[in-house]
ROZAPA-556999 format. One record per residue (C-alpha): residue in one letter; x, y, z. Coordinates in steps of 0.25 Angstrom, whole numbers. Each point is the difference from the previous one (the first is absolute). Layout:
+---------+-------+-------+-------+
! residuo !  east ! north !    up !
+---------+-------+-------+-------+
!       a !     X !     Y !     Z !
...
+---------+-------+-------+-------+
END
This chain:
+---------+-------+-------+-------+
! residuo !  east ! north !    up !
+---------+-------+-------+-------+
!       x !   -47 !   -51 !  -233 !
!       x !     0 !     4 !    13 !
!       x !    12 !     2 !     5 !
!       x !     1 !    10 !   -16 !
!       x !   -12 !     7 !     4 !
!       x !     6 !     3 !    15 !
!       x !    13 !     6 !    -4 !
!       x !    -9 !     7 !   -10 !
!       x !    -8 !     6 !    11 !
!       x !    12 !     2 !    10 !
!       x !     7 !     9 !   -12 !
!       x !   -12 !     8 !    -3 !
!       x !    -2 !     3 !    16 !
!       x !    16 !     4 !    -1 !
!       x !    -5 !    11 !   -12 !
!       x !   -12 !     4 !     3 !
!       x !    -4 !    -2 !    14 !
!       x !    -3 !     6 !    12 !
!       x !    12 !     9 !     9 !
!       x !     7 !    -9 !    10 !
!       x !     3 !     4 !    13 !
!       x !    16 !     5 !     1 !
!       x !     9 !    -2 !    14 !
!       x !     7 !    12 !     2 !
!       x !    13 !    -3 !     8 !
!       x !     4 !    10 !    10 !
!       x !    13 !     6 !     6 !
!       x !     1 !    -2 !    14 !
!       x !     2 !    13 !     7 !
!       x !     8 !     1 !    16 !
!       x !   -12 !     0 !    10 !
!       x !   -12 !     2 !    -8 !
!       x !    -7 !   -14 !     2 !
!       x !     1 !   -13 !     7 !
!       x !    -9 !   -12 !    -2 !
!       x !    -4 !   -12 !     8 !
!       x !    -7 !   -13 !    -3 !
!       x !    -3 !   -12 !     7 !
!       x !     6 !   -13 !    -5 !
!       x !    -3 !   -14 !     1 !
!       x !    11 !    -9 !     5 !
!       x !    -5 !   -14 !    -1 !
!       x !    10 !    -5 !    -9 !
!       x !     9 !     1 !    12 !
!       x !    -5 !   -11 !     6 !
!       x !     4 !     8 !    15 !
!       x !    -3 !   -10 !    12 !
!       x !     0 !     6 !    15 !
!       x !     2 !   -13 !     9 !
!       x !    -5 !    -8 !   -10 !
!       x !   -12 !     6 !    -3 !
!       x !    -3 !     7 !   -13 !
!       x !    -1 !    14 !    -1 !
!       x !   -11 !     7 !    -7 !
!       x !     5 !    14 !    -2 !
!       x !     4 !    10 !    -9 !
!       x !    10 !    14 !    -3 !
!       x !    -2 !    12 !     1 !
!       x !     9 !     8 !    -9 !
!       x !     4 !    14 !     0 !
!       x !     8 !     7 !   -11 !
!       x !     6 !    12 !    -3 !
!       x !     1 !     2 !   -14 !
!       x !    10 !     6 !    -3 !
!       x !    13 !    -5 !     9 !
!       x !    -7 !   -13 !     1 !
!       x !     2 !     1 !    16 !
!       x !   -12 !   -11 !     4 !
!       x !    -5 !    -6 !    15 !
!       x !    -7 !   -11 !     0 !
!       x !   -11 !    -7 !    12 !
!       x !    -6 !   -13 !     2 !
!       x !   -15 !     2 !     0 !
!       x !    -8 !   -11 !     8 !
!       x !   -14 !     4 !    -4 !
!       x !    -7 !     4 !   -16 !
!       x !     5 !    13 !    -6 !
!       x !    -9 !    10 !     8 !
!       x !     1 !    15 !     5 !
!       x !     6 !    -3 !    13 !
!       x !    12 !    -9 !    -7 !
!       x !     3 !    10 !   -11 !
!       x !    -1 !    13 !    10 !
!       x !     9 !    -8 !    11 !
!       x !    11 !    -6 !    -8 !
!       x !    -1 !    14 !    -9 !
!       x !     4 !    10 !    12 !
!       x !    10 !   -11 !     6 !
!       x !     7 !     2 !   -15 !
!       x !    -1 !    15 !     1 !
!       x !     7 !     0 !    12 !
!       x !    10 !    -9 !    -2 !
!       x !     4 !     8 !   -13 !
!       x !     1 !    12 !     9 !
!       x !    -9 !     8 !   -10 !
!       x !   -11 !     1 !    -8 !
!       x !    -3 !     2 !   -17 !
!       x !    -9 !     8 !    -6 !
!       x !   -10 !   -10 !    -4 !
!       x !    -4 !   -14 !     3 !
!       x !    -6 !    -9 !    -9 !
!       x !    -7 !   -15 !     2 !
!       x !    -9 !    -9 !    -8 !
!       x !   -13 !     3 !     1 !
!       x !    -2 !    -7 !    13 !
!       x !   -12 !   -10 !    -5 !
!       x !     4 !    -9 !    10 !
!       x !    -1 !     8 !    11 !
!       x !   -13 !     5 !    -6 !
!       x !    -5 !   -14 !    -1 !
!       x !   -12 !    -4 !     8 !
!       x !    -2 !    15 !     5 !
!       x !   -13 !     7 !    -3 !
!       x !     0 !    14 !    -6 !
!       x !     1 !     7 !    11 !
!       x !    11 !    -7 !     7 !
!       x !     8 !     0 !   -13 !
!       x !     0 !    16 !    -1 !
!       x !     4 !     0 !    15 !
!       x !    12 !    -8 !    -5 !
!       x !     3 !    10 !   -10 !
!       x !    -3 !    10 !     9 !
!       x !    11 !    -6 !    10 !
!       x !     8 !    -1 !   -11 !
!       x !     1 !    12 !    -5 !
!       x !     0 !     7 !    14 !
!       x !    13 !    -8 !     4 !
!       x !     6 !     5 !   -13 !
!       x !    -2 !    14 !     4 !
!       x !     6 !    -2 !    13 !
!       x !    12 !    -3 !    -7 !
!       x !    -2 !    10 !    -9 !
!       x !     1 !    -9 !   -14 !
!       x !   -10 !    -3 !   -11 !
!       x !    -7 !   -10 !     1 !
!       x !    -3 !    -6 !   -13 !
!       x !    -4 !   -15 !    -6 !
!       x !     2 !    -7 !   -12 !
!       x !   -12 !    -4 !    -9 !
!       x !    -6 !   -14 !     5 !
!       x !     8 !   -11 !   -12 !
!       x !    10 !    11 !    -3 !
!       x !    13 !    -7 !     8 !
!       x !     8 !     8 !    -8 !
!       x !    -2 !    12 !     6 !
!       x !     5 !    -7 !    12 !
!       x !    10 !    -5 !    -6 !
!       x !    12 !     5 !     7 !
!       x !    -3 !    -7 !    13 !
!       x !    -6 !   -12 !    -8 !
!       x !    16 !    -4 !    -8 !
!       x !     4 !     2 !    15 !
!       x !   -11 !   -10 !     6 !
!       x !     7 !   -10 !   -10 !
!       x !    14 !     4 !     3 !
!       x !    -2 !    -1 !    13 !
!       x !    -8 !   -13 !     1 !
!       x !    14 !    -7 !    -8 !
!       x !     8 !     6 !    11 !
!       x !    -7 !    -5 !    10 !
!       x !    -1 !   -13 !    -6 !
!       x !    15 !     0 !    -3 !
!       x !     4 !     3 !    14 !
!       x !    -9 !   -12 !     5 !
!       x !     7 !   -10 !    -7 !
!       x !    14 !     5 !     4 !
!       x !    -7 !    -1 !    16 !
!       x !    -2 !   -15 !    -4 !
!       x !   -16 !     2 !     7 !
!       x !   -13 !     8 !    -3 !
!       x !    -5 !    -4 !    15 !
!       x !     2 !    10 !    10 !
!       x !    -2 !    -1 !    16 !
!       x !    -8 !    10 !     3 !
!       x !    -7 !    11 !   -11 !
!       x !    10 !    12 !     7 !
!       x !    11 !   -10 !    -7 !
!       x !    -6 !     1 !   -14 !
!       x !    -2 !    15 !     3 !
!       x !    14 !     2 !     2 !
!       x !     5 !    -8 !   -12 !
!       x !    -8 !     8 !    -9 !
!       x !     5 !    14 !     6 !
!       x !    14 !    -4 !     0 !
!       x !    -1 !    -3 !   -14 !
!       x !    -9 !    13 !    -3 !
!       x !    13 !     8 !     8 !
!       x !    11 !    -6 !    -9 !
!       x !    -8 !     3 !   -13 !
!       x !    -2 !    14 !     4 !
!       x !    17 !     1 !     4 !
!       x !     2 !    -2 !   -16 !
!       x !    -6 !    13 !    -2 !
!       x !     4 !    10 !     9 !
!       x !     5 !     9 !   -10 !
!       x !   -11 !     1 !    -8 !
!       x !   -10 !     1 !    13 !
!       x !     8 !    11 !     6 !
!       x !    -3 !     8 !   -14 !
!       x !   -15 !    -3 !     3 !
!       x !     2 !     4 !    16 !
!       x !     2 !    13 !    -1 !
!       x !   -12 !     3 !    -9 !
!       x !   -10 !    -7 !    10 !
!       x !    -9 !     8 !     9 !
!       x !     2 !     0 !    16 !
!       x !    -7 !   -10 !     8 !
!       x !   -13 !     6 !     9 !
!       x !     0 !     0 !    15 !
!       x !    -7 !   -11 !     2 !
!       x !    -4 !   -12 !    -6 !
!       x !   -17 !    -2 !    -4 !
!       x !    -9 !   -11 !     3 !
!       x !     4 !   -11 !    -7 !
!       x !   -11 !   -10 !     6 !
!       x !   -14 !    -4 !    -2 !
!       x !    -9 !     5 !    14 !
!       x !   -12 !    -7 !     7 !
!       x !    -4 !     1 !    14 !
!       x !    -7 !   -12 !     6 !
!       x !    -3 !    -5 !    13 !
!       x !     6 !   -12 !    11 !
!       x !   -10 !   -11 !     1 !
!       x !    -2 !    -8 !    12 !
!       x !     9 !   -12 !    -7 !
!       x !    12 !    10 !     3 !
!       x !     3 !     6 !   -13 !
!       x !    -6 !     5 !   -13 !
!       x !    -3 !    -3 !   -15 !
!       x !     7 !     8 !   -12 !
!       x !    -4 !    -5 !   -13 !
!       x !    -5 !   -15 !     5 !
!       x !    13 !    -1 !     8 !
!       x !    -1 !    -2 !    15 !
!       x !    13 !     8 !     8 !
!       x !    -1 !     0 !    14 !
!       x !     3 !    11 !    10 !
!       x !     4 !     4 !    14 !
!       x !   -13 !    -6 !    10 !
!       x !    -1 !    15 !     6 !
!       x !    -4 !     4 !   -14 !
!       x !   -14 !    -8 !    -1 !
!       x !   -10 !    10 !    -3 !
!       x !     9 !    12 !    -5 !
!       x !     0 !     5 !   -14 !
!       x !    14 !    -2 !    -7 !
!       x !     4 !     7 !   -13 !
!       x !     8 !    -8 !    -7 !
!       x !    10 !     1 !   -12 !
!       x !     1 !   -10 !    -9 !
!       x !    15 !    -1 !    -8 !
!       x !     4 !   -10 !   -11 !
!       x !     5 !    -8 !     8 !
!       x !    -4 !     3 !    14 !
!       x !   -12 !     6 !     8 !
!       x !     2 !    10 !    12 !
!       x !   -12 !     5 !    10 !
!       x !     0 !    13 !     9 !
!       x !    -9 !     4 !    11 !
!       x !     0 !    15 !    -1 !
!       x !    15 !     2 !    -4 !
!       x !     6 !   -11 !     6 !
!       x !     3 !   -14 !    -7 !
!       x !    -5 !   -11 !     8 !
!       x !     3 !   -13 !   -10 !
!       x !     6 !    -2 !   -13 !
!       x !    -2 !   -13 !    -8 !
!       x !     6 !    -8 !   -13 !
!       x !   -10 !     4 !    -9 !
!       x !    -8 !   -13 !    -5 !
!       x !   -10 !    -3 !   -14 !
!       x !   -11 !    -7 !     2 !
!       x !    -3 !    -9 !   -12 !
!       x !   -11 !    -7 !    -6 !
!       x !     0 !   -13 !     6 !
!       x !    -9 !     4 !    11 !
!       x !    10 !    -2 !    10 !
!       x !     1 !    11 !    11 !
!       x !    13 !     6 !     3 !
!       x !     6 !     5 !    14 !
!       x !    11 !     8 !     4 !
!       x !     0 !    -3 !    15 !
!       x !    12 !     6 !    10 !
!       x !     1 !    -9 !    11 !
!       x !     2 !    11 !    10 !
!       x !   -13 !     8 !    -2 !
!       x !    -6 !   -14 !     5 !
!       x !     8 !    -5 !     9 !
!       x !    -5 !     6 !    12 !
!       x !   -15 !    -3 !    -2 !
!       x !     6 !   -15 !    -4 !
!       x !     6 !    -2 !    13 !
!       x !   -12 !     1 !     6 !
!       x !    -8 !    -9 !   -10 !
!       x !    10 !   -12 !    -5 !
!       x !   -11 !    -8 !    -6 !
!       x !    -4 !    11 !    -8 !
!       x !    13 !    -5 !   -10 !
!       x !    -5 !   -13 !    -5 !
!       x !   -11 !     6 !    -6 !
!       x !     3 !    14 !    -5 !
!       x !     0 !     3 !   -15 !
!       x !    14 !     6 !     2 !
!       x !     7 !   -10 !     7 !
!       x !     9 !    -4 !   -10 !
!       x !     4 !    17 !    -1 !
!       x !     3 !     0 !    14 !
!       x !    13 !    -7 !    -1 !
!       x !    10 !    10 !    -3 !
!       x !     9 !   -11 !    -5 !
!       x !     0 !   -13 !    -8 !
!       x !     6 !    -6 !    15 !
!       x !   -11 !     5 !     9 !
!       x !   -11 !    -8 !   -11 !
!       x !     9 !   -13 !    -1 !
!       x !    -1 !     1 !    16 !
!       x !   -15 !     1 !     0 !
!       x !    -2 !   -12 !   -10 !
!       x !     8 !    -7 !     9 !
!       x !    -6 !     4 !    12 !
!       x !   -15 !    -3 !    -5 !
!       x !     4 !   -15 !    -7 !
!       x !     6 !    -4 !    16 !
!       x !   -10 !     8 !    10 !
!       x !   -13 !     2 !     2 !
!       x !    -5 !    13 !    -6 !
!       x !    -2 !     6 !    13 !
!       x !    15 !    -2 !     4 !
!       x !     5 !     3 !   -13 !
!       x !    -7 !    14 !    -2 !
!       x !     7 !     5 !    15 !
!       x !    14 !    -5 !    -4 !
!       x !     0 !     6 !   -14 !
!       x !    -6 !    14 !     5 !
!       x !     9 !    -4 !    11 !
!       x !    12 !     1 !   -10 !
!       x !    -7 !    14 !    -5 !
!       x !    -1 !     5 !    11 !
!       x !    17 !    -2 !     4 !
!       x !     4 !     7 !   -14 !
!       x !    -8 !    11 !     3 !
!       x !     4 !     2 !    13 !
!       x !    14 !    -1 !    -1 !
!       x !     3 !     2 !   -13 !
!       x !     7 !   -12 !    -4 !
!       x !    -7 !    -4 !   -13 !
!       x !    11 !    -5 !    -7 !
!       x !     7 !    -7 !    11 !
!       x !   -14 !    -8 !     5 !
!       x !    -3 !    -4 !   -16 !
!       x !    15 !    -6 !     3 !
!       x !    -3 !    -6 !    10 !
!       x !   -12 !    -5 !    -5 !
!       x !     6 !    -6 !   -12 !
!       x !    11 !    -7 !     8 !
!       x !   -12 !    -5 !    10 !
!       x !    -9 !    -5 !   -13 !
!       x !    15 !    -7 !    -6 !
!       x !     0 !    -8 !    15 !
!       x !   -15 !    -4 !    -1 !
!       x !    -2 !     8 !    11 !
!       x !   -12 !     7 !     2 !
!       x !     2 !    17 !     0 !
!       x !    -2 !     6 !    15 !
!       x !     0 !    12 !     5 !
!       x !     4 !     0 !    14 !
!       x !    12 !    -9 !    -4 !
!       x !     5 !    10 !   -11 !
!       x !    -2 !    11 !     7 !
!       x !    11 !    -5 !    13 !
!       x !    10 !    -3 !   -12 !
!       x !    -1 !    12 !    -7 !
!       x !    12 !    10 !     1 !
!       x !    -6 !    13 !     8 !
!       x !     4 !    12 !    -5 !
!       x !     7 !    10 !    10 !
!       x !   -10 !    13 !    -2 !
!       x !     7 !     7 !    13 !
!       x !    11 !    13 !    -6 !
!       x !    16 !    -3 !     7 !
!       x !     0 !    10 !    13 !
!       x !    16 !    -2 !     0 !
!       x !     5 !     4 !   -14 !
!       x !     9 !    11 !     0 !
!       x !    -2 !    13 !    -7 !
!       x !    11 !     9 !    -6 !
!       x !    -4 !    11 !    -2 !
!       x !     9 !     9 !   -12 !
!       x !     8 !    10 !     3 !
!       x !    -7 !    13 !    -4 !
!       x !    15 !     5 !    -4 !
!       x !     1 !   -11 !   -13 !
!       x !   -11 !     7 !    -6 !
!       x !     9 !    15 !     2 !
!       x !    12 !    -8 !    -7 !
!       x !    -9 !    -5 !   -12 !
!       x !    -6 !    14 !    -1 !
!       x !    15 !     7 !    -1 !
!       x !     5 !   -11 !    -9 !
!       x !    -9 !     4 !   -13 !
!       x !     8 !     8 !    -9 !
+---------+-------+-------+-------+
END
């Protein structure tokens, strides 16, 4: 009876009920719109030295030739990742559509006050303008008004997925790798449809002058602890720094300061997350001066493990610390800092420190620094010069037809 009286029902809705929402599918016209979207790539199972990657896509579109660039996004999707990877796509087209359209950016806007949501629109909207385009967005659950970005998010995903297995790994060495695999991938794509883009290329408008911000701006101050907070993160700073204010601009994937118009430090960007654990980002050369003078102030600093500039220089410490007295161990291990700073010779010390450590011997400074190769920083006094005879460049002149 149930099941009678539901076809019943579904027929009469079919007769008399109310309208139903049509899709109107559109013809692509040449350089009238581009879309982007961001894209979650899980499903990848990417690894960078082991080590899962939590990322995502961004996407761009044009949709009418297809052309598409594509970025890996370390962070949510937010204003800065969408306005970043959206000018590098406009530049690496060469050109710029009438319109640009995205989801409506509810996870950018997620978390945010009213207030600091219009400022994204605002942002938004004002980048657009630079570029000259529309800026428009899709209604919040209406995908398929982005629709001819998302087929290409899926398109691309199996692409990505098919190279993989033909690679034989999904683990890269370093993040730059995996960059670089994606925009190889994204090139030979595009190569299938030249013809079709150079249609679309010569309805495109010209680039501006100049690029626009692209970046999220804070100004903040060098503490005493030589560095300065960004979002709960810790980033350390040249020492002459204590006290200035710096204006910092934070990227997707990086943060750069300035005092005045002049860049003083750049940093991988990091996240703080919610298990309450505070994170540094801690160049050993800001420090390394005001450690020489204070050795023991290693042991105990909150961002010791952040010094080492490689996995070496930390299995040195550990070693150092199990088979000295904390003293001794603190003045060999800045000891160690101190020679890769001054010299330069980071990657040949963690060498050497890593064929030390092999023969259960205990890293020193003094020792490595006699068997290091120095480098011969004077300019040859004796190397001849020829100079061209100014008569060649007559006879090149007179041989163009």
């Amino acid at each position: 009876m149930r099941r009678t009286l539901e076809r019943r029902v579904n027929s009469w809705r079919a007769l008399h009920g109310p309208e139903r929402d049509v899709i109107f599918r559109q013809t692509p016209e040449p350089g009238r719109m581009a879309l982007s979207d961001f894209t979650d790539v899980s499903e990848l199972e990417i690894t960078i030295a082991g080590q899962t990657l939590d990322h995502r896509l961004f996407h761009f579109v044009l949709a009418y030739s297809g052309w598409e660039h594509a970025a890996v996004v370390l962070g949510g999707e937010s204003f800065t990742a969408l306005a970043e990877n959206l000018q590098n796509a406009l530049w690496t087209l060469g050109g710029v559509p009438g319109e640009h359209r995205t989801d409506s950016l509810s996870a950018a806007y997620r978390n945010l006050d009213k207030d600091a949501a219009a400022d994204v629109t605002r942002r938004y909207e004002a980048f657009c303008a630079h570029y000259g385009m529309i800026a428009s967005r899709n209604n919040p659950g209406e995908a398929h008004e982005n629709g001819a970005v998302e087929s290409h998010n899926n398109h691309l995903k199996t692409a990505l997925d098919q190279a993989l297995i033909l690679r034989g790994s999904r683990d890269f060495v370093a993040l730059s790798d995996w960059r670089r695999f994606v925009d190889e991938l994204v090139a030979r794509r595009n190569r299938r449809r030249e013809a079709v883009v150079s249609i679309e290329m010569a309805t495109l408008r010209s680039l501006p002058a100049r690029r626009t911000t692209d970046f999220t701006e804070m100004v903040v101050r060098v503490t005493r602890s030589g560095g300065f907070r960004v979002h709960g993160v810790f980033y350390s700073a040249p020492s002459q720094l204590i006290g200035k204010r710096l204006r910092i601009h934070i990227y997707d994937d990086r943060i750069e300061a300035f005092l005045g118009a002049t860049s003083v430090a750049s940093h991988p960007r990091l996240r703080q997350g919610n298990d309450g654990i505070r994170l540094h980002s801690v160049n050993y050369h800001h420090v390394i001066h005001a450690l020489r003078r204070k050795p023991q102030a290693l042991a105990g600093s909150v961002y010791r493990e952040d010094l080492f500039p490689r996995s070496e220089y930390a299995d040195a410490w550990a070693a150092l610390s199990a088979a000295l007295p904390r003293k001794d161990a603190c003045r060999r291990m800045v000891g160690l800092l101190c020679l890769a700073h001054d010299d330069g010779c980071e990657g040949e010390l963690a060498t050497l420190i890593t064929a030390a450590l092999a023969e259960r011997e205990l890293p020193d400074a003094q020792e490595f620094k006699s068997r290091l190769q120095r480098r011969n920083t004077a300019l040859p006094c004796d190397t001849p010069v020829i100079l061209t005879s100014l008569v060649s460049f007559d006879a090149l002149l007179e041989a163009r037809p």
